[in-house]
ChimeraX commands (.cxc) that place a marker at each C-alpha (Angstrom):
marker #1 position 96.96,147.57,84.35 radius 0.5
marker #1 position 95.38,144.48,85.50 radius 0.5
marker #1 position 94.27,143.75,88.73 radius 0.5
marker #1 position 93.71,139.91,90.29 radius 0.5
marker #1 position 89.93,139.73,91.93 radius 0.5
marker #1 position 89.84,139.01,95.25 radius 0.5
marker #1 position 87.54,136.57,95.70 radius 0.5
marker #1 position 87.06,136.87,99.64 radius 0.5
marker #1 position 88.59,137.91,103.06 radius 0.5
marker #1 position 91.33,135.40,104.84 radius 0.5
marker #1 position 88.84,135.62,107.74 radius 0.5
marker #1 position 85.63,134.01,105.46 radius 0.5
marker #1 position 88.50,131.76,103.86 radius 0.5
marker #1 position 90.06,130.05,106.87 radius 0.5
marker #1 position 86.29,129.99,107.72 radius 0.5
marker #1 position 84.96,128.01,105.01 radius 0.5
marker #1 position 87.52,124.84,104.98 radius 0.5
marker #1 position 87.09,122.50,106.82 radius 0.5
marker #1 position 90.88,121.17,107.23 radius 0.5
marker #1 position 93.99,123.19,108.14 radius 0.5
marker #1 position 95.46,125.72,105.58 radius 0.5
marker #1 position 99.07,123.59,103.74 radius 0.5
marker #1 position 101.97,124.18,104.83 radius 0.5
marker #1 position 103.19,125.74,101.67 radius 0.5
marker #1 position 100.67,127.93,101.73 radius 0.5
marker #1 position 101.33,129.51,104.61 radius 0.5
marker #1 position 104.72,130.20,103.89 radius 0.5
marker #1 position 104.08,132.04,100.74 radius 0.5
marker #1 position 100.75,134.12,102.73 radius 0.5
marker #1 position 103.89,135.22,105.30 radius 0.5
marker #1 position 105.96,135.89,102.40 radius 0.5
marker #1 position 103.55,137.89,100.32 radius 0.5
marker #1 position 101.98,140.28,103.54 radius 0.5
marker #1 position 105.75,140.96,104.58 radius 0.5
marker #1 position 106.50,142.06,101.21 radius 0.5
marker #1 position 103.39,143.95,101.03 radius 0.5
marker #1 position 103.54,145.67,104.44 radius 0.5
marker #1 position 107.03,146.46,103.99 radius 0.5
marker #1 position 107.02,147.99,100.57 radius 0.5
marker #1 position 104.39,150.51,102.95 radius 0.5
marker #1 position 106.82,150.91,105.55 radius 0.5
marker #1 position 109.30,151.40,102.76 radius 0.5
marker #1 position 107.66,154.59,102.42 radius 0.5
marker #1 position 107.06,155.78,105.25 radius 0.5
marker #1 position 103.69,154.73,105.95 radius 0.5
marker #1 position 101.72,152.83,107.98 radius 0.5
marker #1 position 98.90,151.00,107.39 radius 0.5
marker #1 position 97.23,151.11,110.85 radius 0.5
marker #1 position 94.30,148.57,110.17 radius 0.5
marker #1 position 95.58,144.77,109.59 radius 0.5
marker #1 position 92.64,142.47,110.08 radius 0.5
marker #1 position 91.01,139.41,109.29 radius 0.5
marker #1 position 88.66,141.73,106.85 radius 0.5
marker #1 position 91.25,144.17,105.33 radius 0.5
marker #1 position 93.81,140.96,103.71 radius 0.5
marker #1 position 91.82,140.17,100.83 radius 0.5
marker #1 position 92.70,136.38,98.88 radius 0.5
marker #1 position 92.71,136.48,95.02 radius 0.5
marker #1 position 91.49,133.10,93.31 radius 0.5
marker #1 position 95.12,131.95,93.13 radius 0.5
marker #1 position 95.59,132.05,96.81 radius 0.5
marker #1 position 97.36,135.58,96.68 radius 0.5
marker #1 position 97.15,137.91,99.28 radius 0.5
marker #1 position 95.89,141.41,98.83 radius 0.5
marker #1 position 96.11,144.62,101.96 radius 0.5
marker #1 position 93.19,146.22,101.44 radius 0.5
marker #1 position 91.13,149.34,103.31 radius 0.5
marker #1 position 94.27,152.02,103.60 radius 0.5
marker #1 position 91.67,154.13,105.56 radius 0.5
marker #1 position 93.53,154.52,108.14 radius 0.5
marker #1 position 97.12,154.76,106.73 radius 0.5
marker #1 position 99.26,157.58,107.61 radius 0.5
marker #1 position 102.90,158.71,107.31 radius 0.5
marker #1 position 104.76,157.22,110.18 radius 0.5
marker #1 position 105.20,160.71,111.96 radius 0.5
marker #1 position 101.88,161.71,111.45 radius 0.5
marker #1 position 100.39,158.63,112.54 radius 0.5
marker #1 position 97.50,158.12,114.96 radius 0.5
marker #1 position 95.48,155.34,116.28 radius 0.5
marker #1 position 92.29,156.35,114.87 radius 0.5
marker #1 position 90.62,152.62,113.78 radius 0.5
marker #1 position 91.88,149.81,114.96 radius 0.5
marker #1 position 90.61,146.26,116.49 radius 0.5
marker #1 position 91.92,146.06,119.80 radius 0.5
marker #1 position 92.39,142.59,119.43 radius 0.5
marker #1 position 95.52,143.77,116.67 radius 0.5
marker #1 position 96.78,145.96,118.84 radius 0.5
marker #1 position 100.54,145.01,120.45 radius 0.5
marker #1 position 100.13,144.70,124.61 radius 0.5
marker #1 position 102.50,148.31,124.70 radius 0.5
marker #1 position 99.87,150.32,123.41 radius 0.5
marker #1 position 96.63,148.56,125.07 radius 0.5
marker #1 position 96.42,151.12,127.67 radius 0.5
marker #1 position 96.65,154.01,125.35 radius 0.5
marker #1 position 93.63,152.81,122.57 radius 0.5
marker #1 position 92.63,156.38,123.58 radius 0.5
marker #1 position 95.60,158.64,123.92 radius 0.5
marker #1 position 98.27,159.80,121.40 radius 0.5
marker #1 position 100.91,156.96,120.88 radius 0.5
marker #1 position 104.25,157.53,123.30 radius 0.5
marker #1 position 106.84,159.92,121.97 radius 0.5
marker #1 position 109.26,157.91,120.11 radius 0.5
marker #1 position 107.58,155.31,119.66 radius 0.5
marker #1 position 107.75,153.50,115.92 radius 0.5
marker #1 position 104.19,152.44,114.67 radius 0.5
marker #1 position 104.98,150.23,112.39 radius 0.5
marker #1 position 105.72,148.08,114.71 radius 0.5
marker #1 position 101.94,148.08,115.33 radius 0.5
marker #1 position 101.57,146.48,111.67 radius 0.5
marker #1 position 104.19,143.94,112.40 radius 0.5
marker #1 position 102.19,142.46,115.40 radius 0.5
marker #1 position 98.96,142.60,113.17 radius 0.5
marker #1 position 100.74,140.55,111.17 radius 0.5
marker #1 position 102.09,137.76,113.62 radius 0.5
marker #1 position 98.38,137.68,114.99 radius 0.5
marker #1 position 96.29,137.14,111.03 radius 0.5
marker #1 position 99.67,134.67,110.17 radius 0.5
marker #1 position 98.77,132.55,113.98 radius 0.5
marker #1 position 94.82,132.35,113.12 radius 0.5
marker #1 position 95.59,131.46,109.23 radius 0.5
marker #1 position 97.67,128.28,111.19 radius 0.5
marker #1 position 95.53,127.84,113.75 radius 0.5
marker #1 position 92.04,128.79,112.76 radius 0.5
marker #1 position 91.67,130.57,115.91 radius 0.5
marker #1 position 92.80,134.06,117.47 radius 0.5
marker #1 position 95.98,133.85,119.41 radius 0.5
marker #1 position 94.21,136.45,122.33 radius 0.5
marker #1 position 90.29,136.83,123.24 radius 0.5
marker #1 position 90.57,139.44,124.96 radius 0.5
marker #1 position 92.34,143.08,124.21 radius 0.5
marker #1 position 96.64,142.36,124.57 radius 0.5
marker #1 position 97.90,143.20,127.73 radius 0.5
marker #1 position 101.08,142.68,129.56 radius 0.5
marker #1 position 99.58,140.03,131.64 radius 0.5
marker #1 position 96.82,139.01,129.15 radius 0.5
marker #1 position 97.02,134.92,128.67 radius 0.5
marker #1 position 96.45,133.45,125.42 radius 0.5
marker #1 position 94.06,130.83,124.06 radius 0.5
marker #1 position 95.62,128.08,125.70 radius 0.5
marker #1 position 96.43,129.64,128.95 radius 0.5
marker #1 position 99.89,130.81,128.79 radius 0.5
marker #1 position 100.94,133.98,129.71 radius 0.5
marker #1 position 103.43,136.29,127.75 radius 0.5
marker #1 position 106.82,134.63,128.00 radius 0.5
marker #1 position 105.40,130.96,127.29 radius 0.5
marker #1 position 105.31,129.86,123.85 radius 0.5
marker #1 position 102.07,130.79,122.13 radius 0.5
marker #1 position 102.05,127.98,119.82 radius 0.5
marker #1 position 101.43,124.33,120.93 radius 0.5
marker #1 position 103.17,121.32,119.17 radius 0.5
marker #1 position 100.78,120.24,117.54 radius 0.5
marker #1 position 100.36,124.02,115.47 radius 0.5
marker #1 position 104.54,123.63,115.37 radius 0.5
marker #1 position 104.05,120.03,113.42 radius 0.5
marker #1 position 101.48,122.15,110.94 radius 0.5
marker #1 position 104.06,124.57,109.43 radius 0.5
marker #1 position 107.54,125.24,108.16 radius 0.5
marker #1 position 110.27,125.66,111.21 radius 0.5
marker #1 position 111.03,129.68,109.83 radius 0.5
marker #1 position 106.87,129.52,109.88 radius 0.5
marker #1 position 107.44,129.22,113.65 radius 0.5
marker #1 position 110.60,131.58,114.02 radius 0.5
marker #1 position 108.94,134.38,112.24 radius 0.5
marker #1 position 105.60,134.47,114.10 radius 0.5
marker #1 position 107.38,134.11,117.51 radius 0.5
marker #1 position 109.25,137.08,116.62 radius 0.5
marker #1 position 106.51,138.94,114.96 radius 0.5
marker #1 position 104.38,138.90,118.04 radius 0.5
marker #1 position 107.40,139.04,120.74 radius 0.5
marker #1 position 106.05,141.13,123.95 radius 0.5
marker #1 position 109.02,142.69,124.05 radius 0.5
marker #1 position 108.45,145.65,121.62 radius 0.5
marker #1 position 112.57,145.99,121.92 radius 0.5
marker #1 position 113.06,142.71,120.51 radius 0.5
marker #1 position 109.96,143.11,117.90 radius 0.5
marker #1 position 111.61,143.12,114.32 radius 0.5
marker #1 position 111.23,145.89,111.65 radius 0.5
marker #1 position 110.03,143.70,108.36 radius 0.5
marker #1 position 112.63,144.58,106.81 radius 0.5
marker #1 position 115.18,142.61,108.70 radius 0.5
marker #1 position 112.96,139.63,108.46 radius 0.5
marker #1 position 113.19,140.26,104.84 radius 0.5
marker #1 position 116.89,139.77,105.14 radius 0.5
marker #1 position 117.47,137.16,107.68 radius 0.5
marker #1 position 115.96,135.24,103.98 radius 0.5
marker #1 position 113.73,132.71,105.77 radius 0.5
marker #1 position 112.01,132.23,103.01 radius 0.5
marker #1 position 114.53,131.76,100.39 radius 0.5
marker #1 position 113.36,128.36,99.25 radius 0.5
marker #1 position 111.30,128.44,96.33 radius 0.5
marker #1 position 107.72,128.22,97.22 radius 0.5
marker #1 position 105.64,126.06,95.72 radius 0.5
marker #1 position 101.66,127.09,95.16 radius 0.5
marker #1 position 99.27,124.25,95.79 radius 0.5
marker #1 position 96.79,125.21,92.94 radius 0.5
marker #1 position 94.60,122.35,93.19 radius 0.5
marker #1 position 93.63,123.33,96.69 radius 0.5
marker #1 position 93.07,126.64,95.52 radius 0.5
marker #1 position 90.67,125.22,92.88 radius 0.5
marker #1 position 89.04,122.80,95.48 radius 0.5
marker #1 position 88.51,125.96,97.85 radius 0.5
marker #1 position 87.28,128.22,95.40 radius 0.5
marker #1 position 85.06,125.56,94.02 radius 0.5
marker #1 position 83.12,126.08,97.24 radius 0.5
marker #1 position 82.24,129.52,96.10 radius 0.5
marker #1 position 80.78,128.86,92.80 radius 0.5
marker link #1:1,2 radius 0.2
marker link #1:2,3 radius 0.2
marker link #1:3,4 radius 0.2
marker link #1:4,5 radius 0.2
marker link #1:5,6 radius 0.2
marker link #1:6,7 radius 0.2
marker link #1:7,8 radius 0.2
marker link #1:8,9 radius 0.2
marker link #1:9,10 radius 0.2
marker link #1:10,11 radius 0.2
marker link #1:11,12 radius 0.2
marker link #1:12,13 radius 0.2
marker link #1:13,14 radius 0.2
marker link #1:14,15 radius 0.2
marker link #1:15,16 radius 0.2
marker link #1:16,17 radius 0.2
marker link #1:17,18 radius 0.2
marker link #1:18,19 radius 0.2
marker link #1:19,20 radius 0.2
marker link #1:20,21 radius 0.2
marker link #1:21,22 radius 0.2
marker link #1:22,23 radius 0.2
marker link #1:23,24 radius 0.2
marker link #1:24,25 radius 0.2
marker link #1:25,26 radius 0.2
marker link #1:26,27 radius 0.2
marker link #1:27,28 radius 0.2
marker link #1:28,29 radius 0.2
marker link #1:29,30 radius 0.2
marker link #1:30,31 radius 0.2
marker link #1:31,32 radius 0.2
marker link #1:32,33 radius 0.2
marker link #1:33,34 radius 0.2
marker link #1:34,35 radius 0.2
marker link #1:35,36 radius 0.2
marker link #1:36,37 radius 0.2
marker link #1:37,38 radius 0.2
marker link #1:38,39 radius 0.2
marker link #1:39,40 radius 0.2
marker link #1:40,41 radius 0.2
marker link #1:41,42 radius 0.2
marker link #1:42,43 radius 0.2
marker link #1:43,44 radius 0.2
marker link #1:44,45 radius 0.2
marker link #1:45,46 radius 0.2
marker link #1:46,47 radius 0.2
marker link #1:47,48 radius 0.2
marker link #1:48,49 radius 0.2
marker link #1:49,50 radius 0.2
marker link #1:50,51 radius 0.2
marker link #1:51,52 radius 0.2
marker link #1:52,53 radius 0.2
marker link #1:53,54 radius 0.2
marker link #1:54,55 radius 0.2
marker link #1:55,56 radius 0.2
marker link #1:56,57 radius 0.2
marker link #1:57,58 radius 0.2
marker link #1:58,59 radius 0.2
marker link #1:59,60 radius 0.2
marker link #1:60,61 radius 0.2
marker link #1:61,62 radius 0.2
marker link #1:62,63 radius 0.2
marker link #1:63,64 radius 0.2
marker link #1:64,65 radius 0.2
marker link #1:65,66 radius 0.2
marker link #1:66,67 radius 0.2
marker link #1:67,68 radius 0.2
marker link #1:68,69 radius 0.2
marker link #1:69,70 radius 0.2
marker link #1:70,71 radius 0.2
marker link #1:71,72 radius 0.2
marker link #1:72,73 radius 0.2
marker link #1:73,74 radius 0.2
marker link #1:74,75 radius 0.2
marker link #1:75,76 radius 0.2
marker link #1:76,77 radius 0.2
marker link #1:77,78 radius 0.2
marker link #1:78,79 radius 0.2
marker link #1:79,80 radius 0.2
marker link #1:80,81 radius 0.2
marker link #1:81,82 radius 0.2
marker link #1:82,83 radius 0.2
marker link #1:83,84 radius 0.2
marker link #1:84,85 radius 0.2
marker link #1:85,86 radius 0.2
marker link #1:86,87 radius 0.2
marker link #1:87,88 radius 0.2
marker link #1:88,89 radius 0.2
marker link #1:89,90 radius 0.2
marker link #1:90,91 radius 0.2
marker link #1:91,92 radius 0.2
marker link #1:92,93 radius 0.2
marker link #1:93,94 radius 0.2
marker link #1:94,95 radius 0.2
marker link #1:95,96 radius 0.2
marker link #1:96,97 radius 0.2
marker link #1:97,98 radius 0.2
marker link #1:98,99 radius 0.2
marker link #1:99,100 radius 0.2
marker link #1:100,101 radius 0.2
marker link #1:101,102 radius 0.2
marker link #1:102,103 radius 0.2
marker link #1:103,104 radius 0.2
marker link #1:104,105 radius 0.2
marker link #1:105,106 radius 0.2
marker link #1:106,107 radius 0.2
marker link #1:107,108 radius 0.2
marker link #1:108,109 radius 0.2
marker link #1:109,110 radius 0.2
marker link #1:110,111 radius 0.2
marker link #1:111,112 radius 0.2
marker link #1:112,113 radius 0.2
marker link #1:113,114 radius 0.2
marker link #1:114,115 radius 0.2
marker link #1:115,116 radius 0.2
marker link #1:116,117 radius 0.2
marker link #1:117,118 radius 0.2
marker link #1:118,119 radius 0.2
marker link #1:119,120 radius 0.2
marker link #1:120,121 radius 0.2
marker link #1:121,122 radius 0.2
marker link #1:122,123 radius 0.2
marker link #1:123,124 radius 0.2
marker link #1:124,125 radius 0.2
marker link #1:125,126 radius 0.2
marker link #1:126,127 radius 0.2
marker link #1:127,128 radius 0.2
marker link #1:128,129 radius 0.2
marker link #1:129,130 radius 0.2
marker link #1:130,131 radius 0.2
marker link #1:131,132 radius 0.2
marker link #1:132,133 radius 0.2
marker link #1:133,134 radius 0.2
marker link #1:134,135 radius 0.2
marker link #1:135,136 radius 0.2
marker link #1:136,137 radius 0.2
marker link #1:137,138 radius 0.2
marker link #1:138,139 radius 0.2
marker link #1:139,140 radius 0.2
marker link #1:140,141 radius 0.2
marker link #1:141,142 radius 0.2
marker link #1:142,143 radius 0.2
marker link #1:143,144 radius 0.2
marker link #1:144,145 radius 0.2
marker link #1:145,146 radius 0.2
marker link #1:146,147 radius 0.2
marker link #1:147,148 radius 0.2
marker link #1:148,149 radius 0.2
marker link #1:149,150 radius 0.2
marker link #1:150,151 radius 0.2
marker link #1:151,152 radius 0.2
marker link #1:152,153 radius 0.2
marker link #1:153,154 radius 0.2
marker link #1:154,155 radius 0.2
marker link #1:155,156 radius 0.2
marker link #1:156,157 radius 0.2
marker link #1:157,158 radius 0.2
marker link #1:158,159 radius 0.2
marker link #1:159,160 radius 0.2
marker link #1:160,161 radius 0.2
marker link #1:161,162 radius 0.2
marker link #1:162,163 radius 0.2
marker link #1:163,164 radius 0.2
marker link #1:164,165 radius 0.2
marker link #1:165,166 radius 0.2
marker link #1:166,167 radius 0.2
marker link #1:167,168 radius 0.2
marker link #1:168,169 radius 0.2
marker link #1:169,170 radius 0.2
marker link #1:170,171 radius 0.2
marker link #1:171,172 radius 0.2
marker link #1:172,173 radius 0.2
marker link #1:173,174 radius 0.2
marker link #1:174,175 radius 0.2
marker link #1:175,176 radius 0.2
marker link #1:176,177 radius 0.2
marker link #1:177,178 radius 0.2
marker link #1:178,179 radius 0.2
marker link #1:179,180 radius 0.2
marker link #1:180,181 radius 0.2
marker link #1:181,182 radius 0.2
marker link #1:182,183 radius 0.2
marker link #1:183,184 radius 0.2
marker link #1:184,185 radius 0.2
marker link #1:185,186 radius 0.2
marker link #1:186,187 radius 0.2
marker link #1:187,188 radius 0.2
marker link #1:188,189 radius 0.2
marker link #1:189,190 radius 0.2
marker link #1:190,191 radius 0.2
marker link #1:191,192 radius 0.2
marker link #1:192,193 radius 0.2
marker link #1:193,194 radius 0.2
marker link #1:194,195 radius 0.2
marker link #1:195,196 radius 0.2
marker link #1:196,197 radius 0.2
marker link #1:197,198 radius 0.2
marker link #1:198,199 radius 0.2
marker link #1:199,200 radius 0.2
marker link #1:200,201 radius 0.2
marker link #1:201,202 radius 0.2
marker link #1:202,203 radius 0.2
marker link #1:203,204 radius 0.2
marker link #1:204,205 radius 0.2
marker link #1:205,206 radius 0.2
view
């Protein structure tokens, strides 16, 4: 079988360019992780570790989950590595304790994922601090206030926008399962890759 290279990190990626990451290819870097992280909630794992280091980029722009280090079946599952700064305001108080009794944790991959898809949009964290329930965001707002400005809203697709505000909604009630995201079909358009900025990035690396 083979295997696309991955050529760097999305961190060292959104790192290197100097402009803002296409709209197009956003969409298809939500698409792809939400396949991916789904097809390992699919079977009843979780991954445990999203991060800026551990979602690798191939040279066509692809995205790759890397370091399953500290994936676990759901039931099983403890918080034993983690970045804080990934980790959903319900279980900040508890980096050190067992997680709550009933509590799904693959919901803590689905806020990993709304925070890497708001800093590939934004080129910045959406927190700086670890998530809290009265923890303000880059810009100031606290939880309930939108966490993207217009100007990020006028850089991506409108489902772009839908999806990440319900990826990383504080209410861990009203936080999706990736599956239904899957099926609300957001992304049912065809989705076009922008290969010449791939070359034009990747240039930068030869």
């Amino acid at each position: 079988m083979t295997m696309d290279v991955a050529r760097c990190d999305l961190y060292a990626l959104i790192n290197l360019i100097d402009e803002y990451v296409p709209l197009l290819q956003l969409d298809k870097w939500m698409e792809e992780l939400i396949s991916a992280v789904n097809y390992v909630h699919s079977n009843d794992y979780v991954h445990g570790d999203l991060n800026y280091k551990n979602v690798l980029i191939t040279e066509g722009l692809c995205i790759k989950i890397a370091d399953f280090g500290s994936a676990d079946k759901r039931s099983n599952f403890k918080l034993t590595r983690y970045d804080p700064l990934f980790v959903p305001p319900e279980l900040s108080c508890r980096l050190s304790e067992p997680i709550p009794y009933g509590y799904d944790p693959r919901l803590i991959d689905v806020w990993s994922i709304g925070v890497l898809m708001f800093y590939a949009l934004t080129k910045q964290p959406p927190f700086t601090e670890v998530v809290t329930k009265s923890a303000t965001d880059v810009h100031g707002n606290c939880p309930g206030d939108t966490l993207l400005y217009q100007e990020d809203r006028e850089r991506c697709s409108v489902h772009y926008s839908i999806v990440l505000s319900k990826l990383m909604d504080f209410n861990v009630k009203r936080r999706p399962q990736l599956i239904h995201v899957i099926n609300q079909n957001y992304f049912n358009q065809p989705l076009i890759q922008d290969q010449l900025v791939a070359e034009q990035i990747f240039q930068m690396f030869s």
